[in-house]
N, CA, C and O atoms as a Maestro MAE file, in Angstrom:
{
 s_m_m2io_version
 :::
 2.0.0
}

f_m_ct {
 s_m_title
 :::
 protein
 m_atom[264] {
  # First column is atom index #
  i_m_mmod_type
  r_m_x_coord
  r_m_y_coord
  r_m_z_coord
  i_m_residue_number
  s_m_chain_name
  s_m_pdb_residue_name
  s_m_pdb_atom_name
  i_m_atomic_number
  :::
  1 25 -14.517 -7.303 25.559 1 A "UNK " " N  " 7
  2 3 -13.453 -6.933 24.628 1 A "UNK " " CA " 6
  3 2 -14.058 -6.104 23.494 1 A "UNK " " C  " 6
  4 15 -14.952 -6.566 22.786 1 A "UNK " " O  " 8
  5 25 -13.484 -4.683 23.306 2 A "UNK " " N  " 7
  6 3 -14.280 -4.164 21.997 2 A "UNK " " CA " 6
  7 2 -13.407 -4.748 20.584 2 A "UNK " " C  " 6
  8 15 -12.353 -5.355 20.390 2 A "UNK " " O  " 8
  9 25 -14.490 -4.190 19.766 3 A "UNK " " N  " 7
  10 3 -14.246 -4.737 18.407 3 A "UNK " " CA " 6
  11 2 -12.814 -3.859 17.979 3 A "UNK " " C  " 6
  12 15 -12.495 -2.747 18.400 3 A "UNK " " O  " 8
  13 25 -12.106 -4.678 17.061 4 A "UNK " " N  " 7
  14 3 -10.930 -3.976 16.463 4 A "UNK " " CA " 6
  15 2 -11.845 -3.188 15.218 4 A "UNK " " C  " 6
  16 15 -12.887 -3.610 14.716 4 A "UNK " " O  " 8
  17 25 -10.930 -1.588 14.805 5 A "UNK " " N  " 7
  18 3 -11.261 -1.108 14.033 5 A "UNK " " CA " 6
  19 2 -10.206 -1.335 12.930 5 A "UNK " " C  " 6
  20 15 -9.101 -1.863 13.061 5 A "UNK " " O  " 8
  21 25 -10.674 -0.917 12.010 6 A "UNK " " N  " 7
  22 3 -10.024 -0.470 10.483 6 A "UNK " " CA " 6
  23 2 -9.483 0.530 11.000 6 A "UNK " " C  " 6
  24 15 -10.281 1.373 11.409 6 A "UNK " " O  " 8
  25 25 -8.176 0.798 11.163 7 A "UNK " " N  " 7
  26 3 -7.420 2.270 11.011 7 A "UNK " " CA " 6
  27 2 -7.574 3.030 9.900 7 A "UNK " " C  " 6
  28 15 -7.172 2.645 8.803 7 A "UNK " " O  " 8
  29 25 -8.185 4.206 10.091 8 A "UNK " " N  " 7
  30 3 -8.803 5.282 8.987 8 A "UNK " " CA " 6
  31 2 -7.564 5.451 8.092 8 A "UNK " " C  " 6
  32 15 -7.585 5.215 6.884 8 A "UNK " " O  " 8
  33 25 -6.551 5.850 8.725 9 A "UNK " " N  " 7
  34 3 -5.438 5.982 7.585 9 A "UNK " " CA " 6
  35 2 -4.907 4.733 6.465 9 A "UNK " " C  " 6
  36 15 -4.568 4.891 5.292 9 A "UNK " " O  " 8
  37 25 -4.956 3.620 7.163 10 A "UNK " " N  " 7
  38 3 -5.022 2.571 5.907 10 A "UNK " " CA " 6
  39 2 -6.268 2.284 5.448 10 A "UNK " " C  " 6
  40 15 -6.412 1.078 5.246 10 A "UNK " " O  " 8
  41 25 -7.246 2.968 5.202 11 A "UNK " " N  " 7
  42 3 -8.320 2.459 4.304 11 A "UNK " " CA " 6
  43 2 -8.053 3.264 3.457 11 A "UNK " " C  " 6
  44 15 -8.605 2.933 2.408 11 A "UNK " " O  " 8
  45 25 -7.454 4.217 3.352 12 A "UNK " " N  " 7
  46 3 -7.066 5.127 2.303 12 A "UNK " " CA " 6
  47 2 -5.960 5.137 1.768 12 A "UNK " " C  " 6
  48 15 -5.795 5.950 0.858 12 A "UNK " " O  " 8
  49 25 -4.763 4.177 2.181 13 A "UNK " " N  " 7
  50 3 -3.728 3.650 1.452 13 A "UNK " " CA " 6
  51 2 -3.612 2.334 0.865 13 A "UNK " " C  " 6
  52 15 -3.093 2.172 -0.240 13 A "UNK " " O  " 8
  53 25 -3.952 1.642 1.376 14 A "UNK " " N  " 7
  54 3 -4.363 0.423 0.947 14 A "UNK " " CA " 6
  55 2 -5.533 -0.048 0.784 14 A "UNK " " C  " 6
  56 15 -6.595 0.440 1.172 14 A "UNK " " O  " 8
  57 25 -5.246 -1.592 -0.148 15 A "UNK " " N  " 7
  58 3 -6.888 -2.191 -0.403 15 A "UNK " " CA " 6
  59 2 -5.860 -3.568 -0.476 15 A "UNK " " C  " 6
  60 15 -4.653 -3.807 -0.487 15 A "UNK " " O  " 8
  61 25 -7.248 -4.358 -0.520 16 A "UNK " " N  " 7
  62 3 -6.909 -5.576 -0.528 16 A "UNK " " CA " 6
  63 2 -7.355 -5.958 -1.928 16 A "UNK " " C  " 6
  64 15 -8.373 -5.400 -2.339 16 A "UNK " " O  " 8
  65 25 -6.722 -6.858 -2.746 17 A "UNK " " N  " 7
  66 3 -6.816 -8.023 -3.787 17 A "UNK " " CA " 6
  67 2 -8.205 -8.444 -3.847 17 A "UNK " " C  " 6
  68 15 -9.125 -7.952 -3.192 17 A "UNK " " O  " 8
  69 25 -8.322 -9.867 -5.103 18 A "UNK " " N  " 7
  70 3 -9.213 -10.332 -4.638 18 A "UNK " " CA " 6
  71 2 -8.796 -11.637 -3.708 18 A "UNK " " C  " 6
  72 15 -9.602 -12.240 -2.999 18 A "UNK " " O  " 8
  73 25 -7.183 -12.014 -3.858 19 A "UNK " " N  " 7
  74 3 -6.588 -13.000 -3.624 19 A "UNK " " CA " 6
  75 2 -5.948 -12.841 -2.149 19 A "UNK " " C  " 6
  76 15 -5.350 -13.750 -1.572 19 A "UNK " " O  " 8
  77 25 -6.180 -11.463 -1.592 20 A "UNK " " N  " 7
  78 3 -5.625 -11.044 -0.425 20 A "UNK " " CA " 6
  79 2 -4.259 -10.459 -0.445 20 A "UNK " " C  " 6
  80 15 -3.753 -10.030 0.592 20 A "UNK " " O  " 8
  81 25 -3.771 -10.434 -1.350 21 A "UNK " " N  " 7
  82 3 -2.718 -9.521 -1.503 21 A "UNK " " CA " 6
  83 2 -3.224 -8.118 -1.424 21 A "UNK " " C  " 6
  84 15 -4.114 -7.582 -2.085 21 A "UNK " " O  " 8
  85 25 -2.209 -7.472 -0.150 22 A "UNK " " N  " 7
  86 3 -1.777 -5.925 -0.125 22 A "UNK " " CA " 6
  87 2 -1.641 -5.113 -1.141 22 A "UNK " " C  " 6
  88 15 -0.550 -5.340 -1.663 22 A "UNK " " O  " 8
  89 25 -2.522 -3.816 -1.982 23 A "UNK " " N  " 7
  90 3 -2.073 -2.910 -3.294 23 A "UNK " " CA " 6
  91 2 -1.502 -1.859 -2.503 23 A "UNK " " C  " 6
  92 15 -1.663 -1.474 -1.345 23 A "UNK " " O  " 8
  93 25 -0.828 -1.530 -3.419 24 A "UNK " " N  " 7
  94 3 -0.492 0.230 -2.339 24 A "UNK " " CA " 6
  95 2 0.228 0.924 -3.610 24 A "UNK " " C  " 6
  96 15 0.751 0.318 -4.545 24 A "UNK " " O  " 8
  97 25 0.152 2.186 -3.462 25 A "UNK " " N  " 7
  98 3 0.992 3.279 -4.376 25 A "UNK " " CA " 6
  99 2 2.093 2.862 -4.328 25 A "UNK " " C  " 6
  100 15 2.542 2.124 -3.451 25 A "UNK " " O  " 8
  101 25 2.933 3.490 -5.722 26 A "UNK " " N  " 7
  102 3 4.236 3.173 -5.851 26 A "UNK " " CA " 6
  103 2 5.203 4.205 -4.713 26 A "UNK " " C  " 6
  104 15 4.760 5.237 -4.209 26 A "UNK " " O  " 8
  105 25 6.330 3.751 -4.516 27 A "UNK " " N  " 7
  106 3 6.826 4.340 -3.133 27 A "UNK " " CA " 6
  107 2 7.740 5.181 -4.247 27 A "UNK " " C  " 6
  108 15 7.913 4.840 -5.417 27 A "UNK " " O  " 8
  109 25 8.386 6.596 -3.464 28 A "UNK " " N  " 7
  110 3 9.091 7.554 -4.317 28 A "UNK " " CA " 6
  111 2 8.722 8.192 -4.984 28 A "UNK " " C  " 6
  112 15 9.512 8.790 -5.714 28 A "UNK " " O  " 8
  113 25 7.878 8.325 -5.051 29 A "UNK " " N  " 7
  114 3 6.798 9.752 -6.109 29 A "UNK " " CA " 6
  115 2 5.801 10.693 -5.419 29 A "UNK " " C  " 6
  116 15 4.611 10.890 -5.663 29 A "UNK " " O  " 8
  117 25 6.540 11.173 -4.572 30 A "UNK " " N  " 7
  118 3 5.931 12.556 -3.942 30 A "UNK " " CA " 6
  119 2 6.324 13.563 -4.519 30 A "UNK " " C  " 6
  120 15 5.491 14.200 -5.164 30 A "UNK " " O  " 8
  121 25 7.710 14.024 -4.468 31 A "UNK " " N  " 7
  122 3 8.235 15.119 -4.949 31 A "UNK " " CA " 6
  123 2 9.490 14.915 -5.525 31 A "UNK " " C  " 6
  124 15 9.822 13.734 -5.428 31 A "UNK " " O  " 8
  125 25 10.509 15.786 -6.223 32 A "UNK " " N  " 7
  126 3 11.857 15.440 -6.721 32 A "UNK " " CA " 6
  127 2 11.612 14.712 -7.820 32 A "UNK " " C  " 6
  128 15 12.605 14.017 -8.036 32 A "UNK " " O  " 8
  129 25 10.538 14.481 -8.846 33 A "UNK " " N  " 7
  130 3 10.789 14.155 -10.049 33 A "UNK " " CA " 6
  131 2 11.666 14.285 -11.157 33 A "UNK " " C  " 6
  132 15 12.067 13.386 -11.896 33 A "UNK " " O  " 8
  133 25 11.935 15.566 -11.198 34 A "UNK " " N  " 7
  134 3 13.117 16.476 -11.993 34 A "UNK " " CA " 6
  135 2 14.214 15.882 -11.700 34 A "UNK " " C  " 6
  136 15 15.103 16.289 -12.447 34 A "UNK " " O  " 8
  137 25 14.651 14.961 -10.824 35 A "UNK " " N  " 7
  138 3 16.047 14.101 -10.441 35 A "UNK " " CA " 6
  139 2 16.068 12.808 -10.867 35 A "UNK " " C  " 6
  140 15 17.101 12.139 -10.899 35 A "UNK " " O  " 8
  141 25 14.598 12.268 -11.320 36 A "UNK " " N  " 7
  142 3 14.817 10.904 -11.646 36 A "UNK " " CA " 6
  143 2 14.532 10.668 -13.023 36 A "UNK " " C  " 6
  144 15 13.769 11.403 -13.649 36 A "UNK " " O  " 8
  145 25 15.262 9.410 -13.668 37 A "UNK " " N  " 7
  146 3 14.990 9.230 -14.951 37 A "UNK " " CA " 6
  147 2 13.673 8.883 -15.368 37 A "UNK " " C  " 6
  148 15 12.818 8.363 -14.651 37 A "UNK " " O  " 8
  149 25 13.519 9.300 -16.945 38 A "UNK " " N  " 7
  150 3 11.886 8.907 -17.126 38 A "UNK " " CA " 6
  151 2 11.422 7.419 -17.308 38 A "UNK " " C  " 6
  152 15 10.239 7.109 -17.448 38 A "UNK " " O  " 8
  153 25 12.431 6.559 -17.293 39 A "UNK " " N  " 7
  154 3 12.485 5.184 -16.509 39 A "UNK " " CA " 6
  155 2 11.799 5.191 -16.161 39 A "UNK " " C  " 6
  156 15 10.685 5.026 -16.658 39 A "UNK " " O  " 8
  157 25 12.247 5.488 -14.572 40 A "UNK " " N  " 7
  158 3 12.013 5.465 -13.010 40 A "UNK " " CA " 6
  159 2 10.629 6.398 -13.035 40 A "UNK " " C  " 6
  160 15 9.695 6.205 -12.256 40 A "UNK " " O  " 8
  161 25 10.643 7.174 -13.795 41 A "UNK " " N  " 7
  162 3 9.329 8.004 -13.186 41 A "UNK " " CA " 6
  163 2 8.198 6.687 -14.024 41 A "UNK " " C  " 6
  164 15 7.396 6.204 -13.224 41 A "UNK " " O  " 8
  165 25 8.096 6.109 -15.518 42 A "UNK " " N  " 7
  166 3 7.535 5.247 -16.194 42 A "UNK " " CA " 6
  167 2 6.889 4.312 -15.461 42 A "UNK " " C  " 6
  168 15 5.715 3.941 -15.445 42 A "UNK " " O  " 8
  169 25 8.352 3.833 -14.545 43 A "UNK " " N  " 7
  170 3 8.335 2.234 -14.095 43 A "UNK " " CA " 6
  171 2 7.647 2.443 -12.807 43 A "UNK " " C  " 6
  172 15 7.375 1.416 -12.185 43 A "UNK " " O  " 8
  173 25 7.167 4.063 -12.060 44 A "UNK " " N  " 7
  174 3 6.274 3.957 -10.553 44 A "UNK " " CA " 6
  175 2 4.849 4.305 -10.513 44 A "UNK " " C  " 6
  176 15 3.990 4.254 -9.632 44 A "UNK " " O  " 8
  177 25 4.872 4.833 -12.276 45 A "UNK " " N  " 7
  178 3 3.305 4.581 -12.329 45 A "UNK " " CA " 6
  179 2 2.371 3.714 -11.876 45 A "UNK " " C  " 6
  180 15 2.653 2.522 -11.991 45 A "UNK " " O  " 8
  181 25 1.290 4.013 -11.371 46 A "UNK " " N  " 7
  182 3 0.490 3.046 -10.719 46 A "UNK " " CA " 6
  183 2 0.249 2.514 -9.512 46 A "UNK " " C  " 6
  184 15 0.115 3.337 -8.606 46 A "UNK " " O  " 8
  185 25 0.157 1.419 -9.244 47 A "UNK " " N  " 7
  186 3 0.129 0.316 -8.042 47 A "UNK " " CA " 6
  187 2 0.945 -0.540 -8.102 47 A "UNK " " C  " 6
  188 15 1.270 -1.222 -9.073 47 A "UNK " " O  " 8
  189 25 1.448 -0.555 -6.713 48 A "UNK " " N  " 7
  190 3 2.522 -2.583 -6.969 48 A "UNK " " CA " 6
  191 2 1.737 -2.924 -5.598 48 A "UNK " " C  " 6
  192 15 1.112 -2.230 -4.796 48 A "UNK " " O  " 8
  193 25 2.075 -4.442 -5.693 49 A "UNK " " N  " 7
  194 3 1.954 -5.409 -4.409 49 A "UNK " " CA " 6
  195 2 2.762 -5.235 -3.339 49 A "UNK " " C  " 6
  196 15 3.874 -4.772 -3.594 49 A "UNK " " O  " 8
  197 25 2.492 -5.494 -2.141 50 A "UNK " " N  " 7
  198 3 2.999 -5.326 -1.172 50 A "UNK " " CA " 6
  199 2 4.036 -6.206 -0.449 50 A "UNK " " C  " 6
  200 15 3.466 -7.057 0.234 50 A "UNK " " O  " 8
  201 25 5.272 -6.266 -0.389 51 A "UNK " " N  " 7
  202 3 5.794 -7.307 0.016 51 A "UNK " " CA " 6
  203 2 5.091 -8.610 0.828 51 A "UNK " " C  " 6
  204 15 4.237 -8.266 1.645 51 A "UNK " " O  " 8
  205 25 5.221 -9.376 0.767 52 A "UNK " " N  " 7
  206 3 4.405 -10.585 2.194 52 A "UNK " " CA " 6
  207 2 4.610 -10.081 3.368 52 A "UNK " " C  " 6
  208 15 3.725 -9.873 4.197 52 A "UNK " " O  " 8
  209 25 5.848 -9.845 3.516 53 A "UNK " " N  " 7
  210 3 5.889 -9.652 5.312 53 A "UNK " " CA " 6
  211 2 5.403 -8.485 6.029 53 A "UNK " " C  " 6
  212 15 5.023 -8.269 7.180 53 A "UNK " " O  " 8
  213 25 5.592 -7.572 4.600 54 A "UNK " " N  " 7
  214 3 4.581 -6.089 5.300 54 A "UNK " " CA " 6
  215 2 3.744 -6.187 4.999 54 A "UNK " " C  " 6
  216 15 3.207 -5.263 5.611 54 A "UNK " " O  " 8
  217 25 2.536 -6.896 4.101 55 A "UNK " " N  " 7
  218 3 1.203 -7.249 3.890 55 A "UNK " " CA " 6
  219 2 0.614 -7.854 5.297 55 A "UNK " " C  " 6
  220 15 -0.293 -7.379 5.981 55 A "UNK " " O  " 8
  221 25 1.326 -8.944 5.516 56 A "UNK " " N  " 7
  222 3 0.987 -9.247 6.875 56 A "UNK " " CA " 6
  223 2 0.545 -8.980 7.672 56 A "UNK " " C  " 6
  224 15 -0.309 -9.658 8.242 56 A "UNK " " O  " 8
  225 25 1.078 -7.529 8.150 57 A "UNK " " N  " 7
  226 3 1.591 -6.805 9.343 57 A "UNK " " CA " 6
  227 2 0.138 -6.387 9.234 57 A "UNK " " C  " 6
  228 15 -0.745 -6.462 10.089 57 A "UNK " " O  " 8
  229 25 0.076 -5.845 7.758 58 A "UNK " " N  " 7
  230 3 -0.916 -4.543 7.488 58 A "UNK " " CA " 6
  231 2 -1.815 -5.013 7.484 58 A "UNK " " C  " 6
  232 15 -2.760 -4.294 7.810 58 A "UNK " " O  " 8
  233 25 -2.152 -6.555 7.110 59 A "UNK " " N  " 7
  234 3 -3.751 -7.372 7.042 59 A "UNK " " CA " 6
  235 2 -4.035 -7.086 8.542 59 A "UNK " " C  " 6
  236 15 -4.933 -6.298 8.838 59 A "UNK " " O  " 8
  237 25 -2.986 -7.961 9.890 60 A "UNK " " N  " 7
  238 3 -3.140 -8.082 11.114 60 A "UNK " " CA " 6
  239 2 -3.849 -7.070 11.784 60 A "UNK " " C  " 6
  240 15 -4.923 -7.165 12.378 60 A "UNK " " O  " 8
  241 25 -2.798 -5.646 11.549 61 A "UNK " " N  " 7
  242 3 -3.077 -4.542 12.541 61 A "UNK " " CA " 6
  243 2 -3.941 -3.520 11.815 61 A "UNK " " C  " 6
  244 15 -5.099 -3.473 12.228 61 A "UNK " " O  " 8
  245 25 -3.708 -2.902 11.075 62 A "UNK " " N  " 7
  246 3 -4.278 -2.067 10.367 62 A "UNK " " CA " 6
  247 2 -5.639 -2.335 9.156 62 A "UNK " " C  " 6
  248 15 -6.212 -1.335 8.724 62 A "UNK " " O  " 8
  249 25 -6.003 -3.503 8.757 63 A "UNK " " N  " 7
  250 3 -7.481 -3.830 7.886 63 A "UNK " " CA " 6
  251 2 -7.272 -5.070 8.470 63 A "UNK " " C  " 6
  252 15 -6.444 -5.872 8.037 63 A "UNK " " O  " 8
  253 25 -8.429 -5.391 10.035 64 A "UNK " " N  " 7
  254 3 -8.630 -6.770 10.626 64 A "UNK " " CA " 6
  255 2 -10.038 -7.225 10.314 64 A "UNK " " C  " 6
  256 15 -10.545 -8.330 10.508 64 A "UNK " " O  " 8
  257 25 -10.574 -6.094 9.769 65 A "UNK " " N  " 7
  258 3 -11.921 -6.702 9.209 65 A "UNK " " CA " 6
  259 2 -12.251 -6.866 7.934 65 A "UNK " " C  " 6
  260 15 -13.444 -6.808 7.634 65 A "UNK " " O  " 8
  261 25 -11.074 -7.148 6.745 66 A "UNK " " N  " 7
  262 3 -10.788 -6.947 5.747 66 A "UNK " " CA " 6
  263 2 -10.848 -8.287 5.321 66 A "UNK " " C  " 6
  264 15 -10.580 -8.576 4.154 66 A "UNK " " O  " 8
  :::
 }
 m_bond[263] {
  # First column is bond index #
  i_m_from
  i_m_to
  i_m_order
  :::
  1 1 2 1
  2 2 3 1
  3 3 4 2
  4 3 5 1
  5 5 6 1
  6 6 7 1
  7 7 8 2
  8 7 9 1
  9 9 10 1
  10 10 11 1
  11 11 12 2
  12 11 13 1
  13 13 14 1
  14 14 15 1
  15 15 16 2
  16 15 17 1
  17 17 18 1
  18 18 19 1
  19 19 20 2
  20 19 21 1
  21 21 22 1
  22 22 23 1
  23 23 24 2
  24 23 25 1
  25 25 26 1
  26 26 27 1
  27 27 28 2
  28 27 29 1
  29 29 30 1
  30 30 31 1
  31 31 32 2
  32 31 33 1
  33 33 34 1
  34 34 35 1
  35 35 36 2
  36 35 37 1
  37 37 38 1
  38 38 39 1
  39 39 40 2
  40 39 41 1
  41 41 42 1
  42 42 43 1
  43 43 44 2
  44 43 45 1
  45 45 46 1
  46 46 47 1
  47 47 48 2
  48 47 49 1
  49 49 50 1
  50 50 51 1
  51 51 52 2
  52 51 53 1
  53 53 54 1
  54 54 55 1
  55 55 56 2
  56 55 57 1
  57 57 58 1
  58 58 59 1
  59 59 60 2
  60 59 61 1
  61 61 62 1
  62 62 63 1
  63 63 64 2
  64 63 65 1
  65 65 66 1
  66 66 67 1
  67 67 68 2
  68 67 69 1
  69 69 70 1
  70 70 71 1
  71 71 72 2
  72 71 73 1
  73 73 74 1
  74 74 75 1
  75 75 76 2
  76 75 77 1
  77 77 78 1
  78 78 79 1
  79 79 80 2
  80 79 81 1
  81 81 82 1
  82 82 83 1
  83 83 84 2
  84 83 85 1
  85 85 86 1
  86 86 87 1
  87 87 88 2
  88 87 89 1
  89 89 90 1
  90 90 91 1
  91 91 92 2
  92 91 93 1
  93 93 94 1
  94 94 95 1
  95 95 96 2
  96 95 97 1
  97 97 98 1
  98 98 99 1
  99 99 100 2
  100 99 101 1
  101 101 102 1
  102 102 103 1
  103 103 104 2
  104 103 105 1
  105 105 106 1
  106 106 107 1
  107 107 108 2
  108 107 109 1
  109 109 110 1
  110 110 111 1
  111 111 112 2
  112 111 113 1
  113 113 114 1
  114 114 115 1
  115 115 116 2
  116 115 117 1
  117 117 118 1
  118 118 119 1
  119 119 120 2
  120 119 121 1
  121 121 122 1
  122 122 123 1
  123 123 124 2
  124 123 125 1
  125 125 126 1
  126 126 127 1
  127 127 128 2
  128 127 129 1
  129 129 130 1
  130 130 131 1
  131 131 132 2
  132 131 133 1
  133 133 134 1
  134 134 135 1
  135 135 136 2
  136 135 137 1
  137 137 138 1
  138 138 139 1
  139 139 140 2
  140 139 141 1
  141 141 142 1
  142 142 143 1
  143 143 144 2
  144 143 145 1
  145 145 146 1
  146 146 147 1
  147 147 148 2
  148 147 149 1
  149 149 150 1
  150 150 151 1
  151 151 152 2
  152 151 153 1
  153 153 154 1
  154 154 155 1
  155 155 156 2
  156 155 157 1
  157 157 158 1
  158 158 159 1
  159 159 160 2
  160 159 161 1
  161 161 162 1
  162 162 163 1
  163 163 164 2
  164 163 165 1
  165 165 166 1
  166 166 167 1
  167 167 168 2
  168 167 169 1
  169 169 170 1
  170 170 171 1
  171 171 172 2
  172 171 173 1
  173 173 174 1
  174 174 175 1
  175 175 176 2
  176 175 177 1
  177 177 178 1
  178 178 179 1
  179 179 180 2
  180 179 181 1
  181 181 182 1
  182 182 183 1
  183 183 184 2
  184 183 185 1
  185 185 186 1
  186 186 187 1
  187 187 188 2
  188 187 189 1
  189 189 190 1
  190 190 191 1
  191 191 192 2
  192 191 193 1
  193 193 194 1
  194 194 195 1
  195 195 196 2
  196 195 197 1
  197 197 198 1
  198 198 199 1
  199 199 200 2
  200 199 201 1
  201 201 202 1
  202 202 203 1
  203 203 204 2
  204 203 205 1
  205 205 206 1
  206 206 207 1
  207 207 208 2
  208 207 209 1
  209 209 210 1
  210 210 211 1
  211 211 212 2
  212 211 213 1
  213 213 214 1
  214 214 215 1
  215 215 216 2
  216 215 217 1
  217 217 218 1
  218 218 219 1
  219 219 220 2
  220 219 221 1
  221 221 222 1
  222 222 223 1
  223 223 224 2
  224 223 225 1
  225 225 226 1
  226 226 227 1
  227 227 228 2
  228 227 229 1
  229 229 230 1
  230 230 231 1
  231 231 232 2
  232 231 233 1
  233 233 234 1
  234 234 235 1
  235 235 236 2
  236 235 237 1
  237 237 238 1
  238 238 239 1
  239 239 240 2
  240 239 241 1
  241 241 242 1
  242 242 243 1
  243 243 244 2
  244 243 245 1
  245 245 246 1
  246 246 247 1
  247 247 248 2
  248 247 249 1
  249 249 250 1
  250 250 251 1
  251 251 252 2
  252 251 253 1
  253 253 254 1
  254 254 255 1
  255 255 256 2
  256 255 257 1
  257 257 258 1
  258 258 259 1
  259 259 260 2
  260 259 261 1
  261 261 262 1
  262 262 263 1
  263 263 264 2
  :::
 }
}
């Protein structure tokens, strides 16, 4: 059986915690800024956590040696 890899594309979107929680960019801030309030642009600064159930997914399949 070969070894599972790290999928190259999530080592570069995600990281892990120290607690094992999923980080990932805020979602909605690619393009179309000029449409959203400076709220919304305020409030996606940064990093958020990853829901549980898609953290999951993403620990399982995509960072198994994580």
């Amino acid at each position: 059986m070969p070894k599972m890899k790290t999928k190259s594309g999530a080592k570069k979107r995600f990281k892990l915690s120290g607690t094992g929680k999923v980080i990932m960019a805020q979602a909605n801030k690619r393009h179309g800024m000029i449409k959203r309030t400076n709220k919304q642009i305020r409030d996606q600064r940064g990093t958020t956590i990853m829901s549980e159930r898609d953290a999951y997914n993403v620990r399982k399949f995509y960072l198994p040696n994580d």
